[in-house]
C-alpha positions, -999 to +999 in steps of 0.1 A: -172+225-049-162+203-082-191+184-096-171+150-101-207+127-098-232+125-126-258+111-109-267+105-071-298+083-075-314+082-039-342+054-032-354+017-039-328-011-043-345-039-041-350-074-055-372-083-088-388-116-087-398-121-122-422-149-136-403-170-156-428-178-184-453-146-202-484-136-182-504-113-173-514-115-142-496-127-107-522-154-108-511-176-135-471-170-121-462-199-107-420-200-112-401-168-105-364-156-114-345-129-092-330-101-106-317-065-088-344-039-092-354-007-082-360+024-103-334+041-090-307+015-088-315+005-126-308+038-134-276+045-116-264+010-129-272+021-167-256+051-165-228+037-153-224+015-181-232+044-203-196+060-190-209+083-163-199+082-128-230+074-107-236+069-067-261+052-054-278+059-020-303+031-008-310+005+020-311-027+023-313-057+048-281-071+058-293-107+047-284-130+015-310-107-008-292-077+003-258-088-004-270-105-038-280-071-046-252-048-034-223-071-054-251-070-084-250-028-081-210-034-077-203-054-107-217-016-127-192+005-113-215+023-090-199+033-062-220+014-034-205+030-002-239+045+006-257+013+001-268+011+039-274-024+056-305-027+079-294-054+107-333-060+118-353-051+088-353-079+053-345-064+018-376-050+002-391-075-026-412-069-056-433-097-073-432-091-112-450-107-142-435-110-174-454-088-200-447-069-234-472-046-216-479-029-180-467-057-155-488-070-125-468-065-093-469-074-057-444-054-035-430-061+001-415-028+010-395-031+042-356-019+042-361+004+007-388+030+031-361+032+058-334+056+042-325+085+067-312+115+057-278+110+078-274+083+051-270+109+028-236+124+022-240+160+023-207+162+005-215+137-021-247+157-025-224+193-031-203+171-055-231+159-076-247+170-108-279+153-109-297+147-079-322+115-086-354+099-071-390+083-074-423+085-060-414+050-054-387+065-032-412+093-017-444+072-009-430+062+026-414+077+056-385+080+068-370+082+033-393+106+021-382+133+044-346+122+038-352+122+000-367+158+000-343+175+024-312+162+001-335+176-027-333+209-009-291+204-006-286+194-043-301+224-056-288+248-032-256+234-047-264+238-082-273+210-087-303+200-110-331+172-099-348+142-118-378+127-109-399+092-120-432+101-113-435+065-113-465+063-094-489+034-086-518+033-053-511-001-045-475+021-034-490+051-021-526+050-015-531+088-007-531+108-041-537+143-023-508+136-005-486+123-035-498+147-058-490+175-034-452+164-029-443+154-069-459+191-073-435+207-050-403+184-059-411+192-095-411+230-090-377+239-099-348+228-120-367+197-127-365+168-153-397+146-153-399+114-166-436+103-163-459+075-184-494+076-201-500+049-166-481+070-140-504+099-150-533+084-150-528+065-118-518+096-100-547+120-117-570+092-109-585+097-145-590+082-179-586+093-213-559+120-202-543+140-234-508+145-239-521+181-240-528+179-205-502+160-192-476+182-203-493+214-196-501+205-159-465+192-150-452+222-165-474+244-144-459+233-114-430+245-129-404+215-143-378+224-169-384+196-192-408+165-194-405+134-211-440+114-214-436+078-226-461+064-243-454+023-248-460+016-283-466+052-292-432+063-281-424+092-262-431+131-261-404+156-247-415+189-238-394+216-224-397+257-226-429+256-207-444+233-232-437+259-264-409+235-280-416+196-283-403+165-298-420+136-312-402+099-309-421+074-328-403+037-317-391+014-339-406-024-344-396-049-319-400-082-304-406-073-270-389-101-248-398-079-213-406-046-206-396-044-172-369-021-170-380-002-202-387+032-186-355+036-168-336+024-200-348+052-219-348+075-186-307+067-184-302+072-220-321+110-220-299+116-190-267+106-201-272+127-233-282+157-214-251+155-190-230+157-222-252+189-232-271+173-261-304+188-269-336+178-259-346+159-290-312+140-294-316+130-259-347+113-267-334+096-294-305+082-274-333+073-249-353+056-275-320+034-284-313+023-250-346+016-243-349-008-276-323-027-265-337-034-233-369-040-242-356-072-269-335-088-237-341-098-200-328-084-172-300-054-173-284-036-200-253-054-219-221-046-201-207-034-231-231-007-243-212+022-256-227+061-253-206+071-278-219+048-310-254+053-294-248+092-296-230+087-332-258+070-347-285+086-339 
């Protein structure tokens, strides 16, 4: 079958209540502003913008969140057929502080965790290129088994998968049983994006080297990973770890970094889809992510791949 889709991003849509004013902590929060989140809804909606045709499959509550959210995914050019409506069950909700660093967060998950796998086109899965998801997305049945079994489809297609290992405890509180399912998901024909935090989080350790990072999620057998590093910029590894690329970030004025990590994530993709190399693909990364990171809330409608490509 005809690839015609980029991306199918499968997982959390759901709705980002931001504090207002800079803090670190929930505690001192007291004044919040809304805004459509979700890893893999951010990262369907900035590829979109990008120029690449993108569906997003997720679930929501049929209630004035959940519509606020699905015309927000609209207004990208997503196509938002798959966005399914939960009649008894509210839209999932994530409390967010504003930080130039990790943010504090609280999250409500309720519609996000109930994605079956008949929500899942198996035809839009045959169709697509990139097959998309979290550990977000995984922590929780029934999506998880939804989530891995269109895994299974996208590659028997030909397709290729990408993962966020973005992984937290307050999320999933069993690492075994995380570790053991990013492992296997990551096994074959896999792009990983993963952070210094994620890593650390999920390895329940400190003081992890890049060294060790890379050469561990390479063992379980992903084509290519890209490790972001915050102020340190990102490392992009691929060829079992025998060919890698530095990205040292340019100086900003961070205004949020919520966001940041898909940003660059959507960036990297939408390079590779157009069969730029690993180190271009960061760079493009590295741009998109900059210009998220000195503005709040989404990308600009009018960000163009092109002169992000052409000046890199």
């Amino acid at each position: 079958m005809e690839k015609k889709i980029d991306l199918l991003a499968a997982g959390e849509l759901l709705a980002d209540f931001i504090t207002v004013d800079e803090c670190e902590s929930l505690i001192e929060g007291s004044t919040f502003a809304r805004y459509q989140g979700g890893s893999p809804a951010n990262l369907a909606a900035n590829l979109a913008r990008l120029g690449k045709k993108t569906v997003l499959v997720a679930s929501v509550g049929s209630d004035g969140v959940g519509y606020f959210l699905k015309n927000e995914i609209a207004k990208t050019g997503i196509d938002i057929e798959s966005i399914v409506m939960q009649e008894s069950i509210p839209t999932s909700l994530v409390l967010v502080s504003r930080t130039s660093g990790t943010p504090d967060f609280v999250a409500y998950r309720l519609a996000d965790r109930m994605l079956q796998f008949s929500d899942i086109s198996v035809e839009l899965i045959a169709q697509s290129r990139l097959f998309h998801t979290t550990c977000f997305a995984l922590s929780m049945q029934p999506a998880r088994d939804a989530l891995l079994d269109s895994a299974r489809l996208a590659l028997e297609s030909g397709a290729s998968l990408s993962i966020d290992l973005n992984y937290h405890p307050q999320i999933w509180p069993n690492r075994r049983e995380a570790l053991r399912i990013v492992s296997e998901f990551c096994s074959t024909r896999t792009l990983v994006k993963c952070s210094m935090d994620d890593m650390e989080r999920l390895l329940d350790a400190k003081d992890l080297t890049v060294e060790h990072i890379l050469q561990l999620v390479h063992s379980w057998g992903a084509d290519l990973v890209c490790l972001t590093r915050g102020s340190k910029g990102s490392i992009t590894s691929w060829n079992g770890g025998e060919e890698q690329y530095l990205l040292k970030p340019k100086p900003l004025k961070v205004v949020d970094a919520t966001g940041a990590g898909d940003a660059f994530w959507s960036g990297f993709l939408a390079s590779w889809l157009e069969g730029l190399d690993p180190a271009s693909c960061a760079r493009v990364g590295g741009e998109v992510a900059a210009i998220k990171l000195t503005r709040t809330g989404p990308l600009p409608a009018d960000i163009n791949f092109n002169s992000l490509a052409s000046a890199i």
